[in-house]
C-alpha positions as a Markdown table, in Angstrom:
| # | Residue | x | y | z |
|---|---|---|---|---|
| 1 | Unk | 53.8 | 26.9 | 60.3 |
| 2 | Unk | 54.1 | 26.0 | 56.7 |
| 3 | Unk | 51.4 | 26.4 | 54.6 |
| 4 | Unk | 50.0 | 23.7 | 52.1 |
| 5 | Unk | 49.7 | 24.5 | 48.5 |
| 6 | Unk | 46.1 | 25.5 | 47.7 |
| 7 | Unk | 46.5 | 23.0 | 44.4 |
| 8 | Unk | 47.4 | 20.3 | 46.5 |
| 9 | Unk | 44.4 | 20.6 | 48.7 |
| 10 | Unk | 42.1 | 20.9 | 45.8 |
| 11 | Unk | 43.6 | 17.6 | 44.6 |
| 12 | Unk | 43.5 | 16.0 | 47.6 |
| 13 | Unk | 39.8 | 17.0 | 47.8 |
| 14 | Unk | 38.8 | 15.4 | 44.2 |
| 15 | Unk | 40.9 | 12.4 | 45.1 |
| 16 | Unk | 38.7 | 12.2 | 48.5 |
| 17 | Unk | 35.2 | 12.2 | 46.3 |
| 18 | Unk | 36.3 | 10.0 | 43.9 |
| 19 | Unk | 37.4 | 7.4 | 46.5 |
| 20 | Unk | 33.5 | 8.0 | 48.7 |
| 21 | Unk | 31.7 | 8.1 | 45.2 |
| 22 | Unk | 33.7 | 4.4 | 44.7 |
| 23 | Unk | 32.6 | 3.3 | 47.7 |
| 24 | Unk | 29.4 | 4.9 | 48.4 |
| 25 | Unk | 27.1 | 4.2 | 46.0 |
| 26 | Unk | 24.6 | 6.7 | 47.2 |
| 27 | Unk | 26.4 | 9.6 | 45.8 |
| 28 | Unk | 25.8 | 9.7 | 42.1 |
| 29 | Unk | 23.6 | 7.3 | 40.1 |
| 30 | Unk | 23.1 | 5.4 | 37.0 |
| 31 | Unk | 19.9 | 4.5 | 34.6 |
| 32 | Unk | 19.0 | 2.1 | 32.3 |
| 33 | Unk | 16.7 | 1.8 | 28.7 |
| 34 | Unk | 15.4 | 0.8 | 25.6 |
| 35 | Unk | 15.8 | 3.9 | 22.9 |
| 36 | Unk | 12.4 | 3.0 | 21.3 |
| 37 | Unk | 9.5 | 4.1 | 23.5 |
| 38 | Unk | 7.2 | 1.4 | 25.6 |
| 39 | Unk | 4.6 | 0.7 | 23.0 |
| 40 | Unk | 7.0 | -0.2 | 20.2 |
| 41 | Unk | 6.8 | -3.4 | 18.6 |
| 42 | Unk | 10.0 | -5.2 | 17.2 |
| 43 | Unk | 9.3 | -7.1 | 13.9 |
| 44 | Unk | 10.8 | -10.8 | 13.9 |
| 45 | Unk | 12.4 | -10.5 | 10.2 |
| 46 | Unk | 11.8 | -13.7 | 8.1 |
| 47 | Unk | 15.6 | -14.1 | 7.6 |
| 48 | Unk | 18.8 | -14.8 | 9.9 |
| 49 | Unk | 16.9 | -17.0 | 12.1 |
| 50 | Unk | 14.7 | -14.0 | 12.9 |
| 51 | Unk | 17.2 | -12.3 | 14.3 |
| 52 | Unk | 16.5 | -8.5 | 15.6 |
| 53 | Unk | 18.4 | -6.0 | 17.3 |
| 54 | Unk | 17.7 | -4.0 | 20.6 |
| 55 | Unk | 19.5 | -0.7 | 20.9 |
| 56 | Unk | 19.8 | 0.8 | 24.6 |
| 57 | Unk | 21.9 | 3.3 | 26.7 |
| 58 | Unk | 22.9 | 3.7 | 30.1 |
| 59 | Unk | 23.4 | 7.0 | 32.0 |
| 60 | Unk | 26.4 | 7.3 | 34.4 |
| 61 | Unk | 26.1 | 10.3 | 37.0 |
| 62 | Unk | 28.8 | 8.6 | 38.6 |
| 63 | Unk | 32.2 | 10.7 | 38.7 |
| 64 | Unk | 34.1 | 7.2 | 37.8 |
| 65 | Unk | 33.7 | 4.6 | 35.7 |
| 66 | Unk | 30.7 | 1.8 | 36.3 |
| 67 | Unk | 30.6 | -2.1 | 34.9 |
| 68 | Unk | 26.8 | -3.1 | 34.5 |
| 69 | Unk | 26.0 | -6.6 | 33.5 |
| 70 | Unk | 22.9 | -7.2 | 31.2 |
| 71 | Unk | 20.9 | -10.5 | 30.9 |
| 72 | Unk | 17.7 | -10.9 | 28.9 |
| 73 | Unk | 14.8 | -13.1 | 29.2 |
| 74 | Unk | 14.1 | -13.6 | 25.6 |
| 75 | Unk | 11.0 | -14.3 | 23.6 |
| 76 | Unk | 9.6 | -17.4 | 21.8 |
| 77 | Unk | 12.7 | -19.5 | 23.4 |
| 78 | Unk | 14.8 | -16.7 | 21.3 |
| 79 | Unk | 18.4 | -16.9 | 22.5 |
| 80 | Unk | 20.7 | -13.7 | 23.2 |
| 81 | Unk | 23.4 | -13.9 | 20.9 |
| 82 | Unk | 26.8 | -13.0 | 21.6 |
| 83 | Unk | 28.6 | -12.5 | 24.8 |
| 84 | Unk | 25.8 | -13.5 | 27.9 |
| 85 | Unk | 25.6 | -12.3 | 30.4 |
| 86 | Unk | 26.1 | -8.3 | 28.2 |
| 87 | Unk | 29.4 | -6.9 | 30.2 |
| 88 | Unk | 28.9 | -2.9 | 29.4 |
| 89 | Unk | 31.3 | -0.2 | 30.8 |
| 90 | Unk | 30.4 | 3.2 | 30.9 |
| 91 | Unk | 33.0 | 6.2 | 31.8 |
| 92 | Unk | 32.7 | 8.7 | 34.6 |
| 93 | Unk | 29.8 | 11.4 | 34.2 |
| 94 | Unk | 28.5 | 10.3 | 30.2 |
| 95 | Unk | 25.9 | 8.1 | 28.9 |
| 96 | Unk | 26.6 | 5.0 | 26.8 |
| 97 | Unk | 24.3 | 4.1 | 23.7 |
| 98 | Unk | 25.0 | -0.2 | 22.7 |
| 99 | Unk | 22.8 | -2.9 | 21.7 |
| 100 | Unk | 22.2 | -6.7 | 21.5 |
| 101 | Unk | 21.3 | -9.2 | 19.6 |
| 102 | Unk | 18.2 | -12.0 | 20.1 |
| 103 | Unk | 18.2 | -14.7 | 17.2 |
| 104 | Unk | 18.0 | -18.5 | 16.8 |
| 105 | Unk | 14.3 | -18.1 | 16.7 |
| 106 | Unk | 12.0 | -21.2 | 15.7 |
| 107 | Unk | 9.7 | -19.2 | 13.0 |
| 108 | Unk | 7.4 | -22.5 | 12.6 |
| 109 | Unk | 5.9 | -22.7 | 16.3 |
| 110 | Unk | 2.3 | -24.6 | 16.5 |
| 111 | Unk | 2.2 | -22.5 | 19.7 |
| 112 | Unk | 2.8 | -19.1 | 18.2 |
| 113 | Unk | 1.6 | -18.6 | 14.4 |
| 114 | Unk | 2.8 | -15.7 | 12.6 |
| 115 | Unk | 1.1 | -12.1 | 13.6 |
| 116 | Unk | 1.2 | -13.7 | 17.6 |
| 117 | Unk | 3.4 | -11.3 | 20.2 |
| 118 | Unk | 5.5 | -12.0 | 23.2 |
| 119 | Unk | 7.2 | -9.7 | 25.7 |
| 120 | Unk | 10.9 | -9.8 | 26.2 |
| 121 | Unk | 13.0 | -8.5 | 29.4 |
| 122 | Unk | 16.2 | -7.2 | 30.0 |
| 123 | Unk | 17.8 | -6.8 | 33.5 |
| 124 | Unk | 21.1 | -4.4 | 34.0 |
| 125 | Unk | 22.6 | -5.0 | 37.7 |
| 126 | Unk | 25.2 | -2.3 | 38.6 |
| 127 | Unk | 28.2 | -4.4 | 39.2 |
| 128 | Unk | 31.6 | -2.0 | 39.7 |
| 129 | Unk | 31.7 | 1.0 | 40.7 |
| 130 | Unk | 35.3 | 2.6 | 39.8 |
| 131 | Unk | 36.8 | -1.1 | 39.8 |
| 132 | Unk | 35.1 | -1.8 | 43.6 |
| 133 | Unk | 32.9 | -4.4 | 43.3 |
| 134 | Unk | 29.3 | -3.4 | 44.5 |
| 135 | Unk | 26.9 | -6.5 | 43.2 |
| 136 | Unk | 26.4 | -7.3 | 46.6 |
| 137 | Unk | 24.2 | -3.9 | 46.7 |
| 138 | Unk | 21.2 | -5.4 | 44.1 |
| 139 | Unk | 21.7 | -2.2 | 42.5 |
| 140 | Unk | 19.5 | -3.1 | 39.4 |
| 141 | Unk | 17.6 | -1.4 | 36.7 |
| 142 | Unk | 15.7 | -3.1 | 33.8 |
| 143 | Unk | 13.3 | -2.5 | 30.8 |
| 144 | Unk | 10.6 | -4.8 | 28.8 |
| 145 | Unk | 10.0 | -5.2 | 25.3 |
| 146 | Unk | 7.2 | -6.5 | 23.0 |
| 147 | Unk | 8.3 | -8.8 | 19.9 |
| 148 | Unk | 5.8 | -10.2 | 16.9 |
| 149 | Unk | 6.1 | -13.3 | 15.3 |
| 150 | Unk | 6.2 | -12.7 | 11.1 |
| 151 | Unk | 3.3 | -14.0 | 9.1 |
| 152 | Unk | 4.3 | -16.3 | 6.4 |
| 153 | Unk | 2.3 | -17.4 | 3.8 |
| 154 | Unk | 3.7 | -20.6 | 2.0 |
| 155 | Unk | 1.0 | -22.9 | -0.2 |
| 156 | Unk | 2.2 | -25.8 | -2.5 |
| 157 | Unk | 1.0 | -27.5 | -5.3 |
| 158 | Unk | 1.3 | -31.3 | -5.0 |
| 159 | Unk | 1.8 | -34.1 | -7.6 |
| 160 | Unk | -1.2 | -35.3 | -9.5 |
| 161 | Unk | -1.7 | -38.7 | -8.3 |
| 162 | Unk | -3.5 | -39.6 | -12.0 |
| 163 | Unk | -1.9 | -40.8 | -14.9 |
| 164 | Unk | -2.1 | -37.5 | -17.5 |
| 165 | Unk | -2.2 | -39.7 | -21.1 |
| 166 | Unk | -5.6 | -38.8 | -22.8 |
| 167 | Unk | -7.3 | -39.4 | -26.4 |
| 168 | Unk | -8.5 | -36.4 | -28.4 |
| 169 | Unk | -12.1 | -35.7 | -28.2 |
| 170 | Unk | -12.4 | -36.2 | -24.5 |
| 171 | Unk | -13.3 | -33.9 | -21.8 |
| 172 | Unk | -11.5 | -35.1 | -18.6 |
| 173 | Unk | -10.1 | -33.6 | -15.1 |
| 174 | Unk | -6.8 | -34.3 | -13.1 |
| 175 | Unk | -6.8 | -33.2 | -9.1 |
| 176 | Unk | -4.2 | -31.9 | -7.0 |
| 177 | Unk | -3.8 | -31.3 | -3.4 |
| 178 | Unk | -2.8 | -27.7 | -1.7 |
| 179 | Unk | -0.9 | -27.8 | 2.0 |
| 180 | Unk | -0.1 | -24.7 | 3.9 |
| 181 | Unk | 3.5 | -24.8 | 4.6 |
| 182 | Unk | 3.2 | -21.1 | 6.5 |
| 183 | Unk | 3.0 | -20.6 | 9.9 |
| 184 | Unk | -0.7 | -19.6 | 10.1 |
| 185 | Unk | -4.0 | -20.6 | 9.2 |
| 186 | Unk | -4.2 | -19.6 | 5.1 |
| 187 | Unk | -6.9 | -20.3 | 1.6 |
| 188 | Unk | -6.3 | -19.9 | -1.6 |
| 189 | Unk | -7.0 | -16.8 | -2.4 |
| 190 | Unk | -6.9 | -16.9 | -6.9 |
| 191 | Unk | -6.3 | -20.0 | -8.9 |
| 192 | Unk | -5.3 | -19.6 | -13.0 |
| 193 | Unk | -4.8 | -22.5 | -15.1 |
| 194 | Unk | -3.5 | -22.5 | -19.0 |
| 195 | Unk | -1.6 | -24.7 | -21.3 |
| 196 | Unk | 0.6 | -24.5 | -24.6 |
| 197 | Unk | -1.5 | -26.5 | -26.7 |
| 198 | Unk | -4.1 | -24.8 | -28.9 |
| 199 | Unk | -6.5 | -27.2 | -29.9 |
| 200 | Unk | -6.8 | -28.2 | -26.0 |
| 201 | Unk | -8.5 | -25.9 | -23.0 |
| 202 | Unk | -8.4 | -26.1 | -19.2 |
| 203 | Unk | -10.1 | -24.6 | -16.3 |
| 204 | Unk | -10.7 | -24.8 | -12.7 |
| 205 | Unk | -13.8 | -26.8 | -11.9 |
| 206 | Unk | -16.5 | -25.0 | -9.6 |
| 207 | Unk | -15.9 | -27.7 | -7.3 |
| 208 | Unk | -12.6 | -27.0 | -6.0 |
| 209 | Unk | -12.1 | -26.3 | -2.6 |
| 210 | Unk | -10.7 | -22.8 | -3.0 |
| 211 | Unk | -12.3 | -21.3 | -0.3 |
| 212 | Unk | -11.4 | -23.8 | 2.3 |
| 213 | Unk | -9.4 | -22.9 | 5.3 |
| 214 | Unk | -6.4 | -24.3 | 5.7 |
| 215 | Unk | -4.2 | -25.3 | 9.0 |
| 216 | Unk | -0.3 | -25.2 | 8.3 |
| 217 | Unk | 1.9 | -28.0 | 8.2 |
| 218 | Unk | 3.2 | -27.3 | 12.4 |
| 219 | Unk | -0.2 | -28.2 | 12.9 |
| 220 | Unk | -2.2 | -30.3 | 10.6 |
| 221 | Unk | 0.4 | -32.6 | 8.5 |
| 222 | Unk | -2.6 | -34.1 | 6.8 |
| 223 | Unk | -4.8 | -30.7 | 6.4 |
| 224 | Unk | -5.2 | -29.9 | 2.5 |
| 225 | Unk | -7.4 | -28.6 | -0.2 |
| 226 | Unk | -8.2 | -30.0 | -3.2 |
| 227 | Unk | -8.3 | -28.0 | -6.9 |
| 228 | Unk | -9.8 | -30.2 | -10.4 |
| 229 | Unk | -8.7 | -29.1 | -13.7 |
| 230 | Unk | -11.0 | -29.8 | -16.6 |
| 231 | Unk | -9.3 | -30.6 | -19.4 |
| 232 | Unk | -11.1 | -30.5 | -22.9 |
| 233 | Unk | -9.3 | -31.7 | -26.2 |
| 234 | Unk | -10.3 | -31.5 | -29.4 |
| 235 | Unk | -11.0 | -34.2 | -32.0 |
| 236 | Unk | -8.4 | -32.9 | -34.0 |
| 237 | Unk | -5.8 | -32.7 | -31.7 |
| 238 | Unk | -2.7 | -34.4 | -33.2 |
| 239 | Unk | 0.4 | -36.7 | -31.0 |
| 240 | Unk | 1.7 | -34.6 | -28.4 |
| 241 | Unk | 3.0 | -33.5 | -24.8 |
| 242 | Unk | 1.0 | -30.4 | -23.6 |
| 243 | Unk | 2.4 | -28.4 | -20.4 |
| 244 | Unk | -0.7 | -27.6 | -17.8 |
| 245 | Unk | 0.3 | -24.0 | -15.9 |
| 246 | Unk | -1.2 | -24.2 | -12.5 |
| 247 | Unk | -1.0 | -21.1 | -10.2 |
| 248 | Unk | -2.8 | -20.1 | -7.1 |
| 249 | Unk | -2.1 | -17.3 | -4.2 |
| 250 | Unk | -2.4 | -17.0 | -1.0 |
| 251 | Unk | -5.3 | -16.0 | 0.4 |
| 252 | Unk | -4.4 | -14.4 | 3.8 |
| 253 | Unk | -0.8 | -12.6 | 1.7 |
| 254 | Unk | -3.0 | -9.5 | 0.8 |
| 255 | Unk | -2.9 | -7.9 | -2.4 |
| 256 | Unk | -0.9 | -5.9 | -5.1 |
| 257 | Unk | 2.7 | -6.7 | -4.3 |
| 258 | Unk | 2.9 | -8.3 | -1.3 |
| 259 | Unk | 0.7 | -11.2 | -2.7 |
| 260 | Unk | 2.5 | -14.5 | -2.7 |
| 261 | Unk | 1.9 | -16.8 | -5.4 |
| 262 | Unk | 2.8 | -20.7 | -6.0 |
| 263 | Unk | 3.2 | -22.3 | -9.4 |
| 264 | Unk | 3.4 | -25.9 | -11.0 |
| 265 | Unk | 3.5 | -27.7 | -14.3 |
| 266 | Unk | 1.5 | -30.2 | -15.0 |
| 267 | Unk | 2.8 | -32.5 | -18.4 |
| 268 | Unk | 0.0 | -33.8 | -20.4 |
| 269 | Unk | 0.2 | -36.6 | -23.1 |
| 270 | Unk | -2.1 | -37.0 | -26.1 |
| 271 | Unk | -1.8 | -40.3 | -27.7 |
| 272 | Unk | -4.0 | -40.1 | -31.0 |
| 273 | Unk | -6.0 | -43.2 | -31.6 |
| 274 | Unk | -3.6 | -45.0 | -28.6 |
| 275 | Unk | -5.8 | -46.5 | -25.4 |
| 276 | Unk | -3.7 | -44.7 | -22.4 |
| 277 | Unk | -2.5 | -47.4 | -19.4 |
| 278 | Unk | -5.7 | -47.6 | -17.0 |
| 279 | Unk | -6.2 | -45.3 | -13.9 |
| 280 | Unk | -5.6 | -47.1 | -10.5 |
| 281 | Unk | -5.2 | -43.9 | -8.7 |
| 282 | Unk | -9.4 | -44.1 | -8.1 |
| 283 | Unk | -11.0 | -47.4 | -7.7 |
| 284 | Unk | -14.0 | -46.7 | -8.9 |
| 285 | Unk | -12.4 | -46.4 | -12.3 |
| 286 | Unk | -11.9 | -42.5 | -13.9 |
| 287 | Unk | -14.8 | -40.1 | -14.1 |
| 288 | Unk | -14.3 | -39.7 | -17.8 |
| 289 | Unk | -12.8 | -42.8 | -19.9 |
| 290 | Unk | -10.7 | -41.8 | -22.6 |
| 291 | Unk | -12.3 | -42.7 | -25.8 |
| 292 | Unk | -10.4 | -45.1 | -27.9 |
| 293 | Unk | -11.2 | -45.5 | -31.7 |
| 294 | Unk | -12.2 | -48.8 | -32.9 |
| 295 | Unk | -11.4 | -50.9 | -35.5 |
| 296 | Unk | -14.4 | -52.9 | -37.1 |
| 297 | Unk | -12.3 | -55.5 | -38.8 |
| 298 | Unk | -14.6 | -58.6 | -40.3 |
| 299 | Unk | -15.0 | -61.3 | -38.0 |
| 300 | Unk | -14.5 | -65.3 | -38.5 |
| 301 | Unk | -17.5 | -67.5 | -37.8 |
| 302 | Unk | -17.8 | -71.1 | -36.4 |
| 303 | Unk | -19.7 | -72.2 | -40.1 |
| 304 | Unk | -16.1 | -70.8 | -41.6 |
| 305 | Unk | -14.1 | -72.9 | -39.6 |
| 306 | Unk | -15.5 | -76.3 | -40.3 |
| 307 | Unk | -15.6 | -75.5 | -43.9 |
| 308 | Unk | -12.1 | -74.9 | -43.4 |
| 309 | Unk | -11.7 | -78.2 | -41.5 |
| 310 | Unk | -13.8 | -80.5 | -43.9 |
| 311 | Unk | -12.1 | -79.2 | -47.2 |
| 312 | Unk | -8.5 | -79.7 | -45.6 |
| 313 | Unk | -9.5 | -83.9 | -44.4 |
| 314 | Unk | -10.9 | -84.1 | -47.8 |
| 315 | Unk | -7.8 | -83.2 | -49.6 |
| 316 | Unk | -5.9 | -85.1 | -47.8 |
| 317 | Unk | -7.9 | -88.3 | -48.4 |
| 318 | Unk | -8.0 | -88.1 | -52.0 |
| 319 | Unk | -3.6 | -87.9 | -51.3 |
């Protein structure tokens, strides 16, 4: 009898598990997960459509090659970027470290303000098996997330609704209205006015609504706050266009560096002994009139003119 080769029948052997491992899915085994641990939270950047990544890796105890198929159920009606459904294929006996990507994010959601969270799931189904297909088995394996909306703080300075042409020697105010473009509630947190002109002074009057709090935009398009300026100018102050620095912060931003500030200029006209155009912004007329110097000029009487009359018919009579 002739005798078989002990290489070929340790060949024939591997051959043989490879082929039951294919089509047995019971021999070997696979797993599936996040690389950060289950209490980590994945920041929603403020740029790229708040795009963030998700790094995973799958284990294959397999001794061929498995195909797994990812699909994600994404947060704040995120989308998964990329290929969808994730095709991943992950050699014989090794583990497999990839990622995606979860984007096209609406930042701005009346539903979910900045600093609000939402869970996110990804689901990995084992689908081949060294090239056999085995999605029939529901062989699946999945992992959760937690995401958090970022908080953006975003105040603006409107347009003064009030003509800004004044008389020296006056003490007047101009108001402007603050809106909360961020995607949570916000106040002003400082407000700082100067000008350029020295013989004119500004401030913030005491009853500004700088404390106020303030929906955003997504929410309230008709929510603001309003800040006076008092402005003071001086009896002395000559012709001439005077820039108004307004600046305030936001409130809920914090402090030190990661306070955000919004600025606006505000141009000023004195007009020296010239009555500005009147105010129709308020129609109870301004709270201050400009003052306006007057001109006592001597006036004609009635006795004048028919002194002026009678001498003129009596000339002419004696022509």
């Amino acid at each position: 009898m002739r005798k078989i080769p002990p290489l070929f029948v340790l060949l024939s052997l591997c051959l043989s598990l490879v082929s039951i491992s294919a089509q047995v899915p019971g021999i070997g085994g696979w797993s599936f997960d996040f690389d950060e641990d289950d209490d980590y939270v994945y920041l929603i950047p403020t740029s790229n459509e708040g795009e963030f990544e998700v790094e995973f890796y799958i284990s294959n105890s397999y001794l061929v090659e498995i195909e797994v198929e990812i699909t994600v159920d994404t947060p704040f009606g995120a989308e998964l970027l990329g290929e969808d459904p994730f095709i991943v294929n992950v050699g014989s006996g090794s583990n497999k470290s990839d990622s995606f990507k979860i984007g096209k994010i609406n930042l701005f959601q009346s539903g979910s303000p900045g600093g609000s969270q939402e869970d996110f799931r990804a689901l990995a189904t084992l689908i081949k098996i060294g090239g056999i297909d085995v999605s029939a088995t529901n062989d699946w394996k999945d992992d959760t997330g937690t995401a958090r909306m970022p908080r953006i703080h975003d105040l603006k300075i409107g347009e003064s609704a009030q003509t800004l042409e004044y008389n020296p020697d006056i003490e007047t105010r101009f108001s402007v209205e603050i809106t909360n473009h961020g995607n949570l509630d916000d106040q002003i947190g400082h407000a700082e006015v100067s000008d350029d002109c020295p013989l004119m002074t500004v401030s913030i009057a005491e009853d500004s609504e700088l404390s106020k709090i303030m929906k955003p935009q997504i929410k309230s398009s008709t929510d603001s706050a309003t800040v006076h300026v008092i402005v003071q100018i001086s009896p002395t102050h000559p012709s001439r266009n005077c820039d108004v620095e307004l600046r305030i912060s936001s409130g809920g931003s914090g402090e030190g560096n990661d306070i955000v500030w919004a600025e606006e200029s505000f141009r000023i006209s004195v007009l020296e002994n010239v009555a500005p155009p009147p105010d129709e912004s308020d129609n109870g007329g301004p709270i201050n009139e400009p003052i306006v110097t007057e001109q006592n000029l001597p006036t004609v009487g009635i006795p004048a003119i028919v002194a002026v009359l009678f001498l003129a018919f009596f000339v002419t009579s004696r022509e």
